[in-house]
MARSE-495530 format. One record per residue (C-alpha): y, z, x; chain. Coordinates in nm, 4 decimals. Example, Ala and Ser with C-alpha at 12.3 -4.5 7.8 and 13.67 -1.06 7.14 Angstrom:
2
R        yy        zz        xx  kette
R   -0.4500    0.7800    1.2300      A
R   -0.1060    0.7140    1.3670      A
This chain:
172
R        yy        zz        xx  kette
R   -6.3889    0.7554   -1.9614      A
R   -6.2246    0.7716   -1.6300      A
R   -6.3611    0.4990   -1.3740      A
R   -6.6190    0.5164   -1.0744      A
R   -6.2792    0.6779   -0.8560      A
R   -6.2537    0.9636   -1.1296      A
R   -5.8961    0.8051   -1.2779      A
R   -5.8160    0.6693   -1.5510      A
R   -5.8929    0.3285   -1.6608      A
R   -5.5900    0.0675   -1.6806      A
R   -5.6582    0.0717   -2.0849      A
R   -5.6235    0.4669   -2.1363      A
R   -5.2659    0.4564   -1.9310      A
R   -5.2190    0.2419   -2.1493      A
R   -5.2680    0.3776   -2.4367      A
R   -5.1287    0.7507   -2.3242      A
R   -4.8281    0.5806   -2.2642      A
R   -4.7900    0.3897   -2.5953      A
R   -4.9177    0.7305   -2.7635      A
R   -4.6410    0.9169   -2.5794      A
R   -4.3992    0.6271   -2.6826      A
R   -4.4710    0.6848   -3.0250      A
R   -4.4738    1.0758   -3.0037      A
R   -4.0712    1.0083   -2.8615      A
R   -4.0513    0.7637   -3.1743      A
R   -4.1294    1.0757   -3.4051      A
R   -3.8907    1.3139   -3.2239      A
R   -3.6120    1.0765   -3.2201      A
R   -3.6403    0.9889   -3.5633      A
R   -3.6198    1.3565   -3.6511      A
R   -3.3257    1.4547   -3.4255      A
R   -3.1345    1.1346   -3.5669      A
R   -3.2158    1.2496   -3.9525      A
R   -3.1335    1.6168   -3.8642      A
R   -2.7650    1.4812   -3.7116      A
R   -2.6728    1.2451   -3.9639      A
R   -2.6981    1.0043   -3.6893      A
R   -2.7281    0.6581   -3.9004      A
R   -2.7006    0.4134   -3.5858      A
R   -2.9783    0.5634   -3.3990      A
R   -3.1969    0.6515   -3.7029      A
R   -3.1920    0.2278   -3.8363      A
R   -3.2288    0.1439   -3.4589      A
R   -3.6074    0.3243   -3.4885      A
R   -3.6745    0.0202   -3.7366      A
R   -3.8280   -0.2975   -3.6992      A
R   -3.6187   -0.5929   -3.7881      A
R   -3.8317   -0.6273   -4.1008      A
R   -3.8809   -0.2118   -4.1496      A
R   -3.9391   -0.0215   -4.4714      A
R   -3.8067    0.2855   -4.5216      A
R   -3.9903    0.4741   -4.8913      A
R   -3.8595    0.8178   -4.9385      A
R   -3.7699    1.0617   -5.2238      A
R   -3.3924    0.8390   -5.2552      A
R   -3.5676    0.5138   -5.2607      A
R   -3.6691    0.2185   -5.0892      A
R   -3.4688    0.0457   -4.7762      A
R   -3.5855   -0.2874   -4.6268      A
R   -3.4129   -0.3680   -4.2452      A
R   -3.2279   -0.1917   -4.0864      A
R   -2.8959   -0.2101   -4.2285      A
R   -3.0251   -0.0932   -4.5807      A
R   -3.1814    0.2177   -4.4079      A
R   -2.8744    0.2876   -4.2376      A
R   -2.6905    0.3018   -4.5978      A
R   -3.0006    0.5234   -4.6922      A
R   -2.8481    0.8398   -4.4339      A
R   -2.5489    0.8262   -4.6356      A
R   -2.7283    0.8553   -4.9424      A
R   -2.9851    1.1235   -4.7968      A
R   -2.6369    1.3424   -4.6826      A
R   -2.5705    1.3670   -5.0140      A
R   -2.8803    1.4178   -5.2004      A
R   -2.9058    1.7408   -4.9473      A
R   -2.5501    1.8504   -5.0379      A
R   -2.6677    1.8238   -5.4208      A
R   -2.9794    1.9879   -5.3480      A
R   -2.8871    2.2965   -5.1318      A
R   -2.5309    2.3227   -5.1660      A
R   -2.3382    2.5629   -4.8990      A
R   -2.4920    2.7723   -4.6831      A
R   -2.2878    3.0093   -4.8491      A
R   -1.9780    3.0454   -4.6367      A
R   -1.8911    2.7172   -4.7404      A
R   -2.0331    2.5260   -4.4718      A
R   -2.3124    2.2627   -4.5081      A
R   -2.6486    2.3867   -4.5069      A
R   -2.8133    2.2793   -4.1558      A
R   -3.1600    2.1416   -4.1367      A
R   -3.4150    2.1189   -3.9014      A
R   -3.7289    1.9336   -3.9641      A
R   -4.0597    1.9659   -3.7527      A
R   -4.3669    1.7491   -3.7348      A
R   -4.7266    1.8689   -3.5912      A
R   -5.0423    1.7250   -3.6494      A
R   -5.0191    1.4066   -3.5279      A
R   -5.2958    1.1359   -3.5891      A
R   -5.1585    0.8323   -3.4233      A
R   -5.3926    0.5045   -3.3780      A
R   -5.2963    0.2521   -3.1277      A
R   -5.4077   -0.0775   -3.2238      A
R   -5.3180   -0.3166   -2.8835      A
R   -4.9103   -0.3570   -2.9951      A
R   -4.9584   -0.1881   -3.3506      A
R   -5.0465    0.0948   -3.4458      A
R   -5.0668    0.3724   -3.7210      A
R   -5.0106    0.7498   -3.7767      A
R   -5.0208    1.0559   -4.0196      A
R   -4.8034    1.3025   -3.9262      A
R   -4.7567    1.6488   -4.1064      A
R   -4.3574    1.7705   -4.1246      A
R   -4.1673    2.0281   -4.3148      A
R   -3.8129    2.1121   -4.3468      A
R   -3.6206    2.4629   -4.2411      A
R   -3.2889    2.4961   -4.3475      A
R   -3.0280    2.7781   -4.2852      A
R   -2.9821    2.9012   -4.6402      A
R   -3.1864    3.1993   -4.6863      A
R   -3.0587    3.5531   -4.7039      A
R   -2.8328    3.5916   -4.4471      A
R   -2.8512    3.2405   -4.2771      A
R   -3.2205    3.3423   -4.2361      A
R   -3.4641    3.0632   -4.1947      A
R   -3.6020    2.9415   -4.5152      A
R   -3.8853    2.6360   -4.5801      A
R   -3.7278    2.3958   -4.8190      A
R   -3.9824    2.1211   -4.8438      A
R   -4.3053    1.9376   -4.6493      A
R   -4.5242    1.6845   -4.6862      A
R   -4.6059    1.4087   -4.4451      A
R   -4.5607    1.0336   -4.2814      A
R   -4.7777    0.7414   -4.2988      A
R   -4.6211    0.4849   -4.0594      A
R   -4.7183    0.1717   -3.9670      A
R   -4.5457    0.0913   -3.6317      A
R   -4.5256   -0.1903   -3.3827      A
R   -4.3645   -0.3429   -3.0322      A
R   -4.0425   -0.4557   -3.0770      A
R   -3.9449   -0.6457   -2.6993      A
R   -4.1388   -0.3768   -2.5349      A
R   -4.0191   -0.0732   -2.7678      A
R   -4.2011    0.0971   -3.0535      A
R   -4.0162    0.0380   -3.3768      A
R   -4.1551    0.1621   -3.7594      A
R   -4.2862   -0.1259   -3.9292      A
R   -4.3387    0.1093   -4.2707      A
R   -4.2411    0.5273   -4.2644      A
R   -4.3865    0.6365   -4.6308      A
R   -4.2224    0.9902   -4.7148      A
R   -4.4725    1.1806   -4.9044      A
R   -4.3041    1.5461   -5.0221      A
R   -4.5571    1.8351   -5.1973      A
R   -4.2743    1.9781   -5.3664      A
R   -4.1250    1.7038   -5.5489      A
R   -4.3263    1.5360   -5.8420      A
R   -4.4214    1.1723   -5.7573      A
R   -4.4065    1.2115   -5.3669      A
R   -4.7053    1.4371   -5.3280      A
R   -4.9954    1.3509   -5.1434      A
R   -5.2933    1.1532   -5.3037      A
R   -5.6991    1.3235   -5.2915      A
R   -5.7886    1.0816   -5.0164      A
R   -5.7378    1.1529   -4.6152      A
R   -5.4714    0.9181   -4.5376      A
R   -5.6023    0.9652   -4.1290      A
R   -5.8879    0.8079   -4.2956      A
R   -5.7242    0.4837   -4.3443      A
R   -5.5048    0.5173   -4.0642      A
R   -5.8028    0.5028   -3.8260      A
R   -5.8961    0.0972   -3.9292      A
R   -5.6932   -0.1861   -3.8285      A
């Protein structure tokens, strides 16, 4: 609640701007991934950050670095050309965001999915979605993932579980 003077409180600046920290996090992450960008993607990580996706598991950042490499080319292998012979291109998207600030931690669900070029035509077409559970932290004054879990509905193994993961998300 805002204070006597109608503004807000020290604490919910606070935590608007470590929510809209984290919200850049997520859209940095995703630009990163979309360009092949391995420097700034590993940079998102915490020193000690796990990266558990489709490929695998990374640990620190220099393993999840390796880990665009290897995500380049399970995307080749998995959509091929975009039928002119150039690369498919991918854009991913994330919306519902559940993000839970705890003081320097915090946690999120967020939903994403996956358009790539290689429908009819270059048309639009939704390969895959799923969504995040991170675990994420303060790094000298920057948010950082401490854990990004890749969960993906169309792959066997990666779907989602019958719980609400916001559920658990919500607790310390």
């Amino acid at each position: 609640m805002p204070n006597e003077t109608g503004r807000p409180t020290a604490a919910q600046e606070d935590y608007a701007a470590d929510r809209a920290a984290i919200m850049q996090l997520e859209a940095e992450y995703l630009m990163a991934l979309d360009w092949g960008d391995a420097e700034s993607y590993a940079a998102l990580f915490a020193p000690e950050g796990v990266l558990e996706w489709a490929g695998g598991t990374a640990v620190g950042p220099e393993e999840i670095y390796k880990e665009i490499g290897v995500y380049k080319e399970a995307i080749k292998q998995y959509y091929g050309d975009d039928g002119s012979g150039q690369p498919v291109t991918l854009r991913h998207f994330i919306t519902n965001q559940a993000i839970y600030v705890h003081g320097d931690t915090a946690k999120g669900v967020i939903y994403w999915f996956e358009v790539a070029n290689n429908g009819t035509g270059h048309t639009p077409h939704i390969g895959s979605y799923g969504h995040y559970e991170d675990r994420m932290r303060k790094v000298d004054g920057a948010w950082k993932f401490v854990s990004r879990k890749i969960f993906n509905e169309q792959l066997p193994g990666r779907r989602a579980g019958a719980e609400n993961p916001g559920r658990a998300a919500r607790l310390l």
